[in-house]
KEDREN-207334 format. One record per atom (N, C-alpha, C): residue number from 1; residue in three letters; atom name; x, y, z. Coordinates in nm, 2 decimals, m for minus. Example, Ala and Ser with C-alpha at 12.3 -4.5 7.8 and 13.67 -1.06 7.14 Angstrom:
REM residues 2
i;aa;at;x;y;z
1;ALA;N;1.32;m0.57;0.78
1;ALA;CA;1.23;m0.45;0.78
1;ALA;C;1.32;m0.33;0.78
2;SER;N;1.28;m0.22;0.71
2;SER;CA;1.37;m0.11;0.71
2;SER;C;1.29;0.00;0.79
//
This chain:
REM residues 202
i;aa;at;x;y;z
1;UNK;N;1.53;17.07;m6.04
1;UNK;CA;1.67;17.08;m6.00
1;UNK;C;1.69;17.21;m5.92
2;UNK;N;1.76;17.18;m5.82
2;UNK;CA;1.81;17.30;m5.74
2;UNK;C;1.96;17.36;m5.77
3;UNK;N;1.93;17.46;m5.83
3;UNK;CA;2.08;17.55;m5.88
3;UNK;C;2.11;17.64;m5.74
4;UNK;N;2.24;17.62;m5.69
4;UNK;CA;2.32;17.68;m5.57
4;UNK;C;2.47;17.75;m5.62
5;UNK;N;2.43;17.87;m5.58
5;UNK;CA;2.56;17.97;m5.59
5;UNK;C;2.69;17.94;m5.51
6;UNK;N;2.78;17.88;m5.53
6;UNK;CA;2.89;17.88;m5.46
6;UNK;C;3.05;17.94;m5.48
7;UNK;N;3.11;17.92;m5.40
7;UNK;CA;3.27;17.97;m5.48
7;UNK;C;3.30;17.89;m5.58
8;UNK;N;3.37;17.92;m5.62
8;UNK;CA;3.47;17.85;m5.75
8;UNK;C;3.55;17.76;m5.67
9;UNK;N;3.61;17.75;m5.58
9;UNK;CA;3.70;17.72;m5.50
9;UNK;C;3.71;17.54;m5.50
10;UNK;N;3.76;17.50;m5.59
10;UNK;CA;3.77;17.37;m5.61
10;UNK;C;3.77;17.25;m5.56
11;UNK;N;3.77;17.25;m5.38
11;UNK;CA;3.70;17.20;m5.29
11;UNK;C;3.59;17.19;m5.24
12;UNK;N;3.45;17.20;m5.31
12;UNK;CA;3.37;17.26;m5.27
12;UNK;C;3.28;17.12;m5.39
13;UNK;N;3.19;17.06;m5.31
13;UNK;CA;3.13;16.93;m5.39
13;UNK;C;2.98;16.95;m5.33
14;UNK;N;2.90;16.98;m5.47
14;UNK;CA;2.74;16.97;m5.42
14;UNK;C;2.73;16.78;m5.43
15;UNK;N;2.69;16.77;m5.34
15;UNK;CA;2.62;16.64;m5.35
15;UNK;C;2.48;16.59;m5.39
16;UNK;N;2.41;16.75;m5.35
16;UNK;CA;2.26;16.72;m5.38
16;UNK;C;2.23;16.91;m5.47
17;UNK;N;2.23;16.90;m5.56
17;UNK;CA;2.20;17.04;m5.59
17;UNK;C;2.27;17.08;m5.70
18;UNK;N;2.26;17.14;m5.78
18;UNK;CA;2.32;17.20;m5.91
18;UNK;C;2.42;17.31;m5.92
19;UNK;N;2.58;17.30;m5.87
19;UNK;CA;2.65;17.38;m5.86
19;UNK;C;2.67;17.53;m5.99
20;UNK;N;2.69;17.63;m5.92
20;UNK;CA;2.68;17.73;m5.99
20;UNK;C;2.85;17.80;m5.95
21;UNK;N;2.92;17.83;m6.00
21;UNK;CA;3.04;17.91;m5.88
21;UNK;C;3.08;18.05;m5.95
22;UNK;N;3.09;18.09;m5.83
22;UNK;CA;3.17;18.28;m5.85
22;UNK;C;3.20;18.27;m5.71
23;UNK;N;3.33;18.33;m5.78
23;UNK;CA;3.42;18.36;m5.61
23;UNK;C;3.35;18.41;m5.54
24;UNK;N;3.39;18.40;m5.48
24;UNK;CA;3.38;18.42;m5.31
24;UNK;C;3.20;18.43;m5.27
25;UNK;N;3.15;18.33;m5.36
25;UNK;CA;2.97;18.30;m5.37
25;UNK;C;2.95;18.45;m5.42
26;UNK;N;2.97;18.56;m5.46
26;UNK;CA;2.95;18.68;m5.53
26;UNK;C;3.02;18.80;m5.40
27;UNK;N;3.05;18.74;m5.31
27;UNK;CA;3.06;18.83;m5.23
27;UNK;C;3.18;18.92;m5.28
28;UNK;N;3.16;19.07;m5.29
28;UNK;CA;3.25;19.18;m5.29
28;UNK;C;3.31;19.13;m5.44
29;UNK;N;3.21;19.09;m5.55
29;UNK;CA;3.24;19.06;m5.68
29;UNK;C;3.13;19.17;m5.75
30;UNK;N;3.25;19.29;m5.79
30;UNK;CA;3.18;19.36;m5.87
30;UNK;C;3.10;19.34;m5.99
31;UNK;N;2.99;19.43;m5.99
31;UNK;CA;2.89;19.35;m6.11
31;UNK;C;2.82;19.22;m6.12
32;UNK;N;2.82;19.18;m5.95
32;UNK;CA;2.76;19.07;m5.96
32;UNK;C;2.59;19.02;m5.93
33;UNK;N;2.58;19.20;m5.88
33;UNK;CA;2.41;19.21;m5.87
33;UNK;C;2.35;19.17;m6.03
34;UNK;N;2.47;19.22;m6.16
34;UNK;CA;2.40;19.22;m6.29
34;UNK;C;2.39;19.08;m6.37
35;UNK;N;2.50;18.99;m6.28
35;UNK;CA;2.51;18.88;m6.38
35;UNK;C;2.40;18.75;m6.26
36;UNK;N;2.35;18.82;m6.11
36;UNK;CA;2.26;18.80;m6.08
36;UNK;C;2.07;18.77;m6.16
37;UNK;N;2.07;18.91;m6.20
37;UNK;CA;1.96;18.97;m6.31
37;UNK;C;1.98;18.87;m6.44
38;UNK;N;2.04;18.82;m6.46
38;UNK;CA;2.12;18.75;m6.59
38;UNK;C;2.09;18.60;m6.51
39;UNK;N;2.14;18.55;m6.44
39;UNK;CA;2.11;18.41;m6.39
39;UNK;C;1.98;18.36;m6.40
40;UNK;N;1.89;18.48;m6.31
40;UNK;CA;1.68;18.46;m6.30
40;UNK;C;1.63;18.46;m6.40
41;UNK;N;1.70;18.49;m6.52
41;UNK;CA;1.62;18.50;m6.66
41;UNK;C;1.67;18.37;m6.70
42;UNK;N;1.77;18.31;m6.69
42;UNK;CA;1.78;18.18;m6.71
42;UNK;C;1.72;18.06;m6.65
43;UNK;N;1.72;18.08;m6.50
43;UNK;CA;1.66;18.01;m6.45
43;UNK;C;1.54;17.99;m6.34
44;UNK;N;1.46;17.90;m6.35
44;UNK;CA;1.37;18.00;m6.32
44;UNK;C;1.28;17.96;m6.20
45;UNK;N;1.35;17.83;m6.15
45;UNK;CA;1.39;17.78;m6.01
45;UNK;C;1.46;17.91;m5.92
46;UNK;N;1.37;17.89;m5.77
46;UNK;CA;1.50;18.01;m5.72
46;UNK;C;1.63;17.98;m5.71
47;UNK;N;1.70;18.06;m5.69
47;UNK;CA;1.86;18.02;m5.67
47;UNK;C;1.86;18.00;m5.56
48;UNK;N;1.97;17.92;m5.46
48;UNK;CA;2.00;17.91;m5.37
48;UNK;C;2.16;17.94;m5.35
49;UNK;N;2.27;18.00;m5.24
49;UNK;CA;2.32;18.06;m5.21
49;UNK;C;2.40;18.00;m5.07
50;UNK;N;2.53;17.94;m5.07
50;UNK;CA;2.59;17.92;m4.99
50;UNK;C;2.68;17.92;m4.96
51;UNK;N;2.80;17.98;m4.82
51;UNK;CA;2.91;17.99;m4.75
51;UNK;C;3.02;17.89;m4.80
52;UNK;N;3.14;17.90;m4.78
52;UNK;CA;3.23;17.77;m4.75
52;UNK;C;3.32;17.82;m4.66
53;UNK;N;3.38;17.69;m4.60
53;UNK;CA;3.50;17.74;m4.56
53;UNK;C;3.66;17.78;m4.58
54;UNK;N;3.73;17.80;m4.55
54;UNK;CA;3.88;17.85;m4.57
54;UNK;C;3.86;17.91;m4.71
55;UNK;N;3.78;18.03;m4.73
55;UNK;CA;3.78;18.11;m4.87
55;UNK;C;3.88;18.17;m4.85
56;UNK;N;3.95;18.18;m4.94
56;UNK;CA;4.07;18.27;m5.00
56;UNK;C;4.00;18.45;m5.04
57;UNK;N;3.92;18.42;m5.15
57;UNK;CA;3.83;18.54;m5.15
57;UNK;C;3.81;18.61;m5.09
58;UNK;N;3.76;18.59;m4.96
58;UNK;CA;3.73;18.63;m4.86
58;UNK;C;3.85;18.71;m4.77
59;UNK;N;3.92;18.63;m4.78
59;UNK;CA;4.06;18.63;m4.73
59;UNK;C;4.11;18.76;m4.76
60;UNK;N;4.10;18.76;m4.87
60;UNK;CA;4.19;18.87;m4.98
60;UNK;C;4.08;19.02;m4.95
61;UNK;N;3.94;19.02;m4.98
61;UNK;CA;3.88;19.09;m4.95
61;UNK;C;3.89;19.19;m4.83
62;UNK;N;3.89;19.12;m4.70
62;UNK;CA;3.88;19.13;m4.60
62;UNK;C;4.03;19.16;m4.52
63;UNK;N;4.13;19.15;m4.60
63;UNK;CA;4.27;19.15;m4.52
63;UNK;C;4.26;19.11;m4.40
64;UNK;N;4.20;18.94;m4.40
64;UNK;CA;4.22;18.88;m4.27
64;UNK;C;4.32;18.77;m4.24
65;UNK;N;4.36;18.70;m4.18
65;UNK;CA;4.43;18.61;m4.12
65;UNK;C;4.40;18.52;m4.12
66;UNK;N;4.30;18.50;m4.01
66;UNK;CA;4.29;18.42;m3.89
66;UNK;C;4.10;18.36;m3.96
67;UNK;N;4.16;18.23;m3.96
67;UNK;CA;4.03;18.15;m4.08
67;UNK;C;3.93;18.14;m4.00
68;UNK;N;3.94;18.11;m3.82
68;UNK;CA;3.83;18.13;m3.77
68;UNK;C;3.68;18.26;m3.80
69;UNK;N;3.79;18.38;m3.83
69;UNK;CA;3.73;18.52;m3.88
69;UNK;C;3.67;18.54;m3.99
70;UNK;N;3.73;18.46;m4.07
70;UNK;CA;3.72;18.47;m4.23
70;UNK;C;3.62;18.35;m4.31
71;UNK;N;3.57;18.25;m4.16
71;UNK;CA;3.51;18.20;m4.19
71;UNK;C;3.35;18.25;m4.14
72;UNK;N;3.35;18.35;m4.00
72;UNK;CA;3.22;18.41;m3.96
72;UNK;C;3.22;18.55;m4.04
73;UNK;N;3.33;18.61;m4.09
73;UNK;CA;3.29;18.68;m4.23
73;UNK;C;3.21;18.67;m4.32
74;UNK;N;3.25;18.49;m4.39
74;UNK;CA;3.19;18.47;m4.50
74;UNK;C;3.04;18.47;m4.45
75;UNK;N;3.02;18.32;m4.35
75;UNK;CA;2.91;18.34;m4.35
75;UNK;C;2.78;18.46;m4.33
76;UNK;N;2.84;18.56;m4.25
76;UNK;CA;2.76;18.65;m4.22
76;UNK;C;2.71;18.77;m4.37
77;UNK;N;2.88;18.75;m4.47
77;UNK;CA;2.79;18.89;m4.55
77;UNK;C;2.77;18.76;m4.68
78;UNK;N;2.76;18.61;m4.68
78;UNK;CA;2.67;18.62;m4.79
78;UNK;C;2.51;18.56;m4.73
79;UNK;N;2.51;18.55;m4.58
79;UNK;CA;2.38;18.58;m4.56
79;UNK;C;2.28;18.69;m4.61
80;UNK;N;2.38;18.81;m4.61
80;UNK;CA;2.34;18.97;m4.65
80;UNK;C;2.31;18.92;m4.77
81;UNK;N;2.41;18.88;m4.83
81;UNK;CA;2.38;18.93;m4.98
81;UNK;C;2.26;18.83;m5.02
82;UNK;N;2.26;18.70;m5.02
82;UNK;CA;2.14;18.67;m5.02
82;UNK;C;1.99;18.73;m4.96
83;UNK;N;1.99;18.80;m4.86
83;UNK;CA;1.86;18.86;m4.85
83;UNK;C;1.88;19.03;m4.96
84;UNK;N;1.99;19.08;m5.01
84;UNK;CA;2.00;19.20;m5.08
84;UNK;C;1.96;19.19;m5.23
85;UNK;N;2.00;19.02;m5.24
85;UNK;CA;1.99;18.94;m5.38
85;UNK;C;1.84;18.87;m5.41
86;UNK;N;1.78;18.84;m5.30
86;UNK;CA;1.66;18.77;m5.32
86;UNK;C;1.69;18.62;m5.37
87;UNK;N;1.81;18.58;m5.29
87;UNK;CA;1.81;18.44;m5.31
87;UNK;C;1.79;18.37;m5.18
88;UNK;N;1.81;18.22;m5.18
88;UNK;CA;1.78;18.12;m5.06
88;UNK;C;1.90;18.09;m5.00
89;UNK;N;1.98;18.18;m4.84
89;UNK;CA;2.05;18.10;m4.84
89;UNK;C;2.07;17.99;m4.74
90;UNK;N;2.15;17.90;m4.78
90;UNK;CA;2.13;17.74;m4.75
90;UNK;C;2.23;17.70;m4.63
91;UNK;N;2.34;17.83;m4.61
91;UNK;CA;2.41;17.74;m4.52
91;UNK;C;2.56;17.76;m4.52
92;UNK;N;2.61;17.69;m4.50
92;UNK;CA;2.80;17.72;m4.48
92;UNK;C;2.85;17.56;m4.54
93;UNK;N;2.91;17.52;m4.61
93;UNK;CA;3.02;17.41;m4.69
93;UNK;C;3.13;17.41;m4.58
94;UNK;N;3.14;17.22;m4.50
94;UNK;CA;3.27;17.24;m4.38
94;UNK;C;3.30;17.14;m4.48
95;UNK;N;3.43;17.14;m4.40
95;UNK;CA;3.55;17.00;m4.39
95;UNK;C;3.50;16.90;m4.30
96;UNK;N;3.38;16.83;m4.39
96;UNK;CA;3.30;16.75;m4.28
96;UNK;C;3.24;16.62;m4.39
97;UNK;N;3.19;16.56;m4.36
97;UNK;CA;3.12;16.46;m4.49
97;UNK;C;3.01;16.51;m4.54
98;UNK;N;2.97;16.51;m4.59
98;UNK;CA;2.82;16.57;m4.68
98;UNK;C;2.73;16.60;m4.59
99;UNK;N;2.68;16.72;m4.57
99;UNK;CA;2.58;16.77;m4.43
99;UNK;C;2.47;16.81;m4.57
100;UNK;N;2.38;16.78;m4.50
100;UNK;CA;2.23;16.82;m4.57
100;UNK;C;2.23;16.97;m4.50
101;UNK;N;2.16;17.12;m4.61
101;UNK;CA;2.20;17.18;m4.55
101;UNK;C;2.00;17.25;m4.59
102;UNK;N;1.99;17.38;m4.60
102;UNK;CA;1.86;17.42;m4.61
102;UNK;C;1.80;17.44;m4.77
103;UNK;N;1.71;17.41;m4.78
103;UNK;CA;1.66;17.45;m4.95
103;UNK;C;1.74;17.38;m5.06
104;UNK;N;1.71;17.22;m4.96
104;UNK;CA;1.73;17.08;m5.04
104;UNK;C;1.86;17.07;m5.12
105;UNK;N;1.96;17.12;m5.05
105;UNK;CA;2.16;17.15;m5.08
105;UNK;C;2.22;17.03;m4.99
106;UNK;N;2.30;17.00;m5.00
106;UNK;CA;2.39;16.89;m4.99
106;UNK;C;2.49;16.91;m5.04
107;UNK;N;2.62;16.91;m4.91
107;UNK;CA;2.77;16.93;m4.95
107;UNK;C;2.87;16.96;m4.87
108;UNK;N;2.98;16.92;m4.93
108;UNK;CA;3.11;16.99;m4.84
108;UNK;C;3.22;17.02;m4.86
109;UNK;N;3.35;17.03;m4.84
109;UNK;CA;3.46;17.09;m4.85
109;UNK;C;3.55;16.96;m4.86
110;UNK;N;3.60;16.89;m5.01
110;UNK;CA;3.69;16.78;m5.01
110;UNK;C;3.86;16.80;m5.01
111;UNK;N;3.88;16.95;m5.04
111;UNK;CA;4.06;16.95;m5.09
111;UNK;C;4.10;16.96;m4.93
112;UNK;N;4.24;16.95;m4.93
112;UNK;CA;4.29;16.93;m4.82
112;UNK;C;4.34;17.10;m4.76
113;UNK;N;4.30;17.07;m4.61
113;UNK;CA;4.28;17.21;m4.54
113;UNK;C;4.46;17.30;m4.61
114;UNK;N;4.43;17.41;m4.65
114;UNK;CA;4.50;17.53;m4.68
114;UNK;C;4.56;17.45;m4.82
115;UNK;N;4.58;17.39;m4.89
115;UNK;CA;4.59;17.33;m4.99
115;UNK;C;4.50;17.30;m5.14
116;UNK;N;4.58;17.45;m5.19
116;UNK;CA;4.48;17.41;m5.36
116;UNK;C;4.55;17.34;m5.43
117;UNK;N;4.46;17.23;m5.50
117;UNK;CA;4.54;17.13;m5.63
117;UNK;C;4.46;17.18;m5.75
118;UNK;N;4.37;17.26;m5.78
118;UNK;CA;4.34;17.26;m5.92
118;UNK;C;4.42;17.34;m5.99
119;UNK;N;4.46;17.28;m6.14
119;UNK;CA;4.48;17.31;m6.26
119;UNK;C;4.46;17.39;m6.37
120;UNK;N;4.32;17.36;m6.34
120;UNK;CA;4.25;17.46;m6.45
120;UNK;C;4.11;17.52;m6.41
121;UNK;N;4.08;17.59;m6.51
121;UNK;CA;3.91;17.66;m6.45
121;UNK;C;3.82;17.61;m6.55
122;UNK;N;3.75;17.58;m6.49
122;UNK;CA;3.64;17.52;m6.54
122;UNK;C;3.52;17.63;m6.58
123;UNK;N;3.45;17.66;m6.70
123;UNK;CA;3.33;17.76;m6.73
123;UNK;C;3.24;17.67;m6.74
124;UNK;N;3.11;17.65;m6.71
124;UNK;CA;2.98;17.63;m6.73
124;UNK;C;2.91;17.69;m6.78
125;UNK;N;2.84;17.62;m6.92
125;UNK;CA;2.78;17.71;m7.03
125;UNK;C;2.62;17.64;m7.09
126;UNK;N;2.60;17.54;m6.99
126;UNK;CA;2.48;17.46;m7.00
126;UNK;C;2.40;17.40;m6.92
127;UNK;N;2.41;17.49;m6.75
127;UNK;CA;2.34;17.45;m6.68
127;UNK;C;2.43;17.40;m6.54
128;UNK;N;2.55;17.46;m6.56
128;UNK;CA;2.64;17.46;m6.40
128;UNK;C;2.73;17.34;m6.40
129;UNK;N;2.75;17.30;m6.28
129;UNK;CA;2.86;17.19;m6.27
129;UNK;C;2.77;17.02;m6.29
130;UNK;N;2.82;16.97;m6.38
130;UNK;CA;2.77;16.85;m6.42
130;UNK;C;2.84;16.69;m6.37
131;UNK;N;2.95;16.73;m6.36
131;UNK;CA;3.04;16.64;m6.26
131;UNK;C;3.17;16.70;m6.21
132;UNK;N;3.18;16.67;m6.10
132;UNK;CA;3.29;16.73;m6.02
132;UNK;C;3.43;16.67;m6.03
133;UNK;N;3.49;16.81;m6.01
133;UNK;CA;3.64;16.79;m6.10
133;UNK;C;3.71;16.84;m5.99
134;UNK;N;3.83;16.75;m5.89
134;UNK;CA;3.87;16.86;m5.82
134;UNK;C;3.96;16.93;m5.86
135;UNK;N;4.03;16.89;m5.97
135;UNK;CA;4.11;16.96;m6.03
135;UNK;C;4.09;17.09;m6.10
136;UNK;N;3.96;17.14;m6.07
136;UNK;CA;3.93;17.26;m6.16
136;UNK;C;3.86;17.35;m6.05
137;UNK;N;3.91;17.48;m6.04
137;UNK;CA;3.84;17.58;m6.02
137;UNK;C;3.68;17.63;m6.11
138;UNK;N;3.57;17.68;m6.06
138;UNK;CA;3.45;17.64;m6.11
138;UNK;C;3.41;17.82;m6.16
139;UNK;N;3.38;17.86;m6.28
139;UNK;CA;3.31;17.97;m6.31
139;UNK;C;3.18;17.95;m6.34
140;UNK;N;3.08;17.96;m6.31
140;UNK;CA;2.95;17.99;m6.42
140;UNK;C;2.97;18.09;m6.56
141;UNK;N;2.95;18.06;m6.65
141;UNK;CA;2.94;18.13;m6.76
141;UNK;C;2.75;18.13;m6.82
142;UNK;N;2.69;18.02;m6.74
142;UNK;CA;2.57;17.98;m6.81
142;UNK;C;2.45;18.07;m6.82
143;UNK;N;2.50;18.24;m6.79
143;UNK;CA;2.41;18.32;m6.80
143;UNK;C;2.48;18.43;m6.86
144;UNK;N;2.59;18.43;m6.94
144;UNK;CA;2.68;18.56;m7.00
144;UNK;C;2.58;18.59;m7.12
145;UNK;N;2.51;18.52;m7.17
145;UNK;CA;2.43;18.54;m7.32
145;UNK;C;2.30;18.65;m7.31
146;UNK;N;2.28;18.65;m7.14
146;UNK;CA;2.16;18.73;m7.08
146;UNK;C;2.19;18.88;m7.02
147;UNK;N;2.32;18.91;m7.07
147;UNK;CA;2.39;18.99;m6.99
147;UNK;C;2.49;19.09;m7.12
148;UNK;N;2.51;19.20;m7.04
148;UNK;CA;2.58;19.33;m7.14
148;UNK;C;2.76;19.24;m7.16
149;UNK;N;2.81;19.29;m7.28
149;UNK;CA;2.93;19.27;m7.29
149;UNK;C;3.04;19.26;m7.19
150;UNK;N;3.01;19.42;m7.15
150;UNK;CA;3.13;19.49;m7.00
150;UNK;C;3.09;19.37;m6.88
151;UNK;N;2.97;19.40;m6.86
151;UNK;CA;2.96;19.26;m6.73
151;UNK;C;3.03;19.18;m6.78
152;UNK;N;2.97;19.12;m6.82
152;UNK;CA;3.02;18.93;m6.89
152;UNK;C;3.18;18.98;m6.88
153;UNK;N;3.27;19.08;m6.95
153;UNK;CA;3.40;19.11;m6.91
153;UNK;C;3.46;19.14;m6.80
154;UNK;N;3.43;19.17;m6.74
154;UNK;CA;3.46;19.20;m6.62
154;UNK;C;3.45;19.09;m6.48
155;UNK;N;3.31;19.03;m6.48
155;UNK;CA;3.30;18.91;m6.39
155;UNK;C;3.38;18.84;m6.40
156;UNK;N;3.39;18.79;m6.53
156;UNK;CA;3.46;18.61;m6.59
156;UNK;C;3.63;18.67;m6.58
157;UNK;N;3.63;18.79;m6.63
157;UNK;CA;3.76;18.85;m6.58
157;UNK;C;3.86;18.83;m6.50
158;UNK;N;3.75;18.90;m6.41
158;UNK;CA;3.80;18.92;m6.26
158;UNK;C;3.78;18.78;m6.21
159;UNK;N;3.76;18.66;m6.22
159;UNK;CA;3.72;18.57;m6.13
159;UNK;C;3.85;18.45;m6.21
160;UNK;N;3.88;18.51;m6.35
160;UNK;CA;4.02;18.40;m6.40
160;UNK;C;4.17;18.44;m6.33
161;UNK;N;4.16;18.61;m6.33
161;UNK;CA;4.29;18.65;m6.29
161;UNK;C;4.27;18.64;m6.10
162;UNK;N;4.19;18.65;m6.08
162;UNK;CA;4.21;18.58;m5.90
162;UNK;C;4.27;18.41;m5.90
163;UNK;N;4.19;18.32;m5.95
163;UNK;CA;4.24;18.23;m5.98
163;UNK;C;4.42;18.20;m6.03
164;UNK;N;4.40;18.23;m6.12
164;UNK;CA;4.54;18.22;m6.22
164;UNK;C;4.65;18.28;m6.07
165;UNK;N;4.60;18.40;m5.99
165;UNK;CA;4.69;18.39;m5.91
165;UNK;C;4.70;18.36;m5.75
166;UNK;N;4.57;18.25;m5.75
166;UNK;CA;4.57;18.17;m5.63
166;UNK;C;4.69;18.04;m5.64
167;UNK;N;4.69;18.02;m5.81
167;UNK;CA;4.74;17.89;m5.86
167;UNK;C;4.89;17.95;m5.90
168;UNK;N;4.91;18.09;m5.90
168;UNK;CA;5.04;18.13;m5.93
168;UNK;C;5.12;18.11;m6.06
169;UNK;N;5.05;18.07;m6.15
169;UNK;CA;5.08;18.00;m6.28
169;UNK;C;4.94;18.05;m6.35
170;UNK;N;4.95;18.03;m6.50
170;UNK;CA;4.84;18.03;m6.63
170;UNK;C;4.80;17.91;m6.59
171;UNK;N;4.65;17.89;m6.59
171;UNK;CA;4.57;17.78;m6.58
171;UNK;C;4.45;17.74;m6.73
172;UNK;N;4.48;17.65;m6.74
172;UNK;CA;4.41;17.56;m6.88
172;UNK;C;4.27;17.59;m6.84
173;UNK;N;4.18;17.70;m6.96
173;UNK;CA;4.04;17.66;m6.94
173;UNK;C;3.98;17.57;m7.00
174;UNK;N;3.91;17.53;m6.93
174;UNK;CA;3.80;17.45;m7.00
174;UNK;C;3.68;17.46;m6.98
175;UNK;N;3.51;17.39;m7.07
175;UNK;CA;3.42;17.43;m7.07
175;UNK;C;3.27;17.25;m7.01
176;UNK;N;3.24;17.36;m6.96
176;UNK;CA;3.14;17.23;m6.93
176;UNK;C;3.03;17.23;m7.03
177;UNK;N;2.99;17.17;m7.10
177;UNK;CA;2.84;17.20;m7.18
177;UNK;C;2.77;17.09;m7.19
178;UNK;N;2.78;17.02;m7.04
178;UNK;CA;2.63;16.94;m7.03
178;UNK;C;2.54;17.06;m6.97
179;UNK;N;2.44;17.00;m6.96
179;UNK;CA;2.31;17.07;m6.86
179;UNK;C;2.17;17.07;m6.94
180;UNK;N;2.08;17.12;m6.84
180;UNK;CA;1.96;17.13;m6.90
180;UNK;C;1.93;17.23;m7.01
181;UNK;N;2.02;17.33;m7.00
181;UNK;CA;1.98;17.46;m7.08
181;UNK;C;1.98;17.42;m7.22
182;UNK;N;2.03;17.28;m7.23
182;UNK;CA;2.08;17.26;m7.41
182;UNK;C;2.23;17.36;m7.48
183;UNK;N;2.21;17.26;m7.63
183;UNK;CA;2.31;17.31;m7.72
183;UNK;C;2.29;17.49;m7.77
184;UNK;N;2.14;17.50;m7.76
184;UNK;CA;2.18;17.63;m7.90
184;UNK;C;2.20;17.73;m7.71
185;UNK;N;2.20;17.75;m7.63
185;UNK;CA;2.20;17.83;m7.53
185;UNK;C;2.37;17.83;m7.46
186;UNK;N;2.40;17.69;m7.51
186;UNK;CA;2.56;17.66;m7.49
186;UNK;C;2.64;17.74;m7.60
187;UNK;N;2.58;17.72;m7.74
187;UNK;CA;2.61;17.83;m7.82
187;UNK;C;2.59;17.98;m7.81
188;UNK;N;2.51;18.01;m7.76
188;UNK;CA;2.47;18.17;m7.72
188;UNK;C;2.59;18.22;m7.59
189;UNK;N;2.58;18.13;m7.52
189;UNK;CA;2.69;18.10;m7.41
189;UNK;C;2.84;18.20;m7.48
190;UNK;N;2.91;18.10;m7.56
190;UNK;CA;3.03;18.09;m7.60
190;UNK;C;3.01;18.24;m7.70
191;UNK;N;2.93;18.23;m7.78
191;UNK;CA;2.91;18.34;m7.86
191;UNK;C;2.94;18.47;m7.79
192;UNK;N;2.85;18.50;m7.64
192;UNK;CA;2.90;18.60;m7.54
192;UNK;C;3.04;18.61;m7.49
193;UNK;N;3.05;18.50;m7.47
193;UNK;CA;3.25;18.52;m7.43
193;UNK;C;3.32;18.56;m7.54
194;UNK;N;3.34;18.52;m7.68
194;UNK;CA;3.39;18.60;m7.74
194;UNK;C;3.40;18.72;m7.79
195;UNK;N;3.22;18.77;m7.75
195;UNK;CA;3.24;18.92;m7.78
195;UNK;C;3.31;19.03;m7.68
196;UNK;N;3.26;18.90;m7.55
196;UNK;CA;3.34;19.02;m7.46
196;UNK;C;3.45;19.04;m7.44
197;UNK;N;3.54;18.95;m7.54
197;UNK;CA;3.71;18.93;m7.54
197;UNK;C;3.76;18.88;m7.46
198;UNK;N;3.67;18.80;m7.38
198;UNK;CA;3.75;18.69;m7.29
198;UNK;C;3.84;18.63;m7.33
199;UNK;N;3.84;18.54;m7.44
199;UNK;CA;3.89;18.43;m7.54
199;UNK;C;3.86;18.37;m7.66
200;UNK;N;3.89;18.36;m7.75
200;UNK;CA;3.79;18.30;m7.90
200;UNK;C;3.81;18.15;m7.85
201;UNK;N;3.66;18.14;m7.92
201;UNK;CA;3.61;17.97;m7.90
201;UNK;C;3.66;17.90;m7.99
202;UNK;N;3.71;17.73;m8.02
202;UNK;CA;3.70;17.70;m8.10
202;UNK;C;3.57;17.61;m8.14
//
């Protein structure tokens, strides 16, 4: 299986590849080199690493405008970070039909240009995105168990309250726990988010 780092950004559909999401693909996401360090111990395939278009993330980062800009922004610094990260990266996600892109990724950009419809955020706690929901904004959680408390607080954090006010409203989480990784790692998973005071599981 090929696991690919992408935004959360709920238009955003692997077609060939094992979705992984953090805003803005990690870019200018503090503490993301550590939950990086935390991913490779989980998995042990390389990661792969890819752009989208019309990021918000990016947007907000960058105090840009103009999406033409904000789209050779993205691409160019998570090129960087991919070579700073030691990951593969694969490419840029359009408003196009499914483009095959590098390091066996497949995907593209389904919600409608400048228009978010998801609801809720989705955490993955067993091996990434297992079916695509466009109704949900996308977090990885499937590496917080490998990782210090403060990270795991601060990533999953910062990546609900960007959301919650992309969507301008409290958004319903919810948890993915299919995947390869199994149940007792889905449990280690959840076990990490509560200590970090994200939210108690039930």
């Amino acid at each position: 299986m090929s696991y690919v780092i992408t935004c959360g950004d709920e238009g955003i559909q692997i077609n060939e590849g094992r979705r992984l999401g953090f805003v803005g693909a990690g870019f200018h996401l503090d503490l993301f080199h550590e939950a990086i360090l935390a991913l490779k111990k989980v998995f042990k395939d390389e990661l792969r690493v890819v752009a989208s278009e019309e990021n918000d993330w990016v947007k907000k980062q960058l105090s840009l405008v103009d999406w033409g800009q904000i789209n050779a922004a993205m691409q160019q610094q998570v090129e960087a970070l991919a070579d700073r990260e030691k990951l593969l990266y694969s490419g840029i996600l359009t408003f196009t039909d499914p483009k095959m892109l590098k390091h066996e990724i497949k995907g593209h950009m389904v919600r409608p240009h400048a228009i978010h419809v998801a609801n809720k955020i989705c955490l993955t706690l067993g091996g990434g995105e297992q079916k695509y929901n466009l109704g949900c904004y996308l977090i990885s959680a499937d590496w917080v168990a490998e990782a210090k408390p403060k990270v795991v607080e601060y990533v999953i954090k910062a990546q609900i309250e960007f959301y919650q006010s992309l969507a301008k409203k409290p958004l319903t989480i919810i948890f993915e726990e299919g995947g390869e990784l199994g149940e007792k790692v889905v449990a280690k998973n959840k076990t990490a988010l509560d200590k970090a005071g994200i939210f108690i599981t039930k």
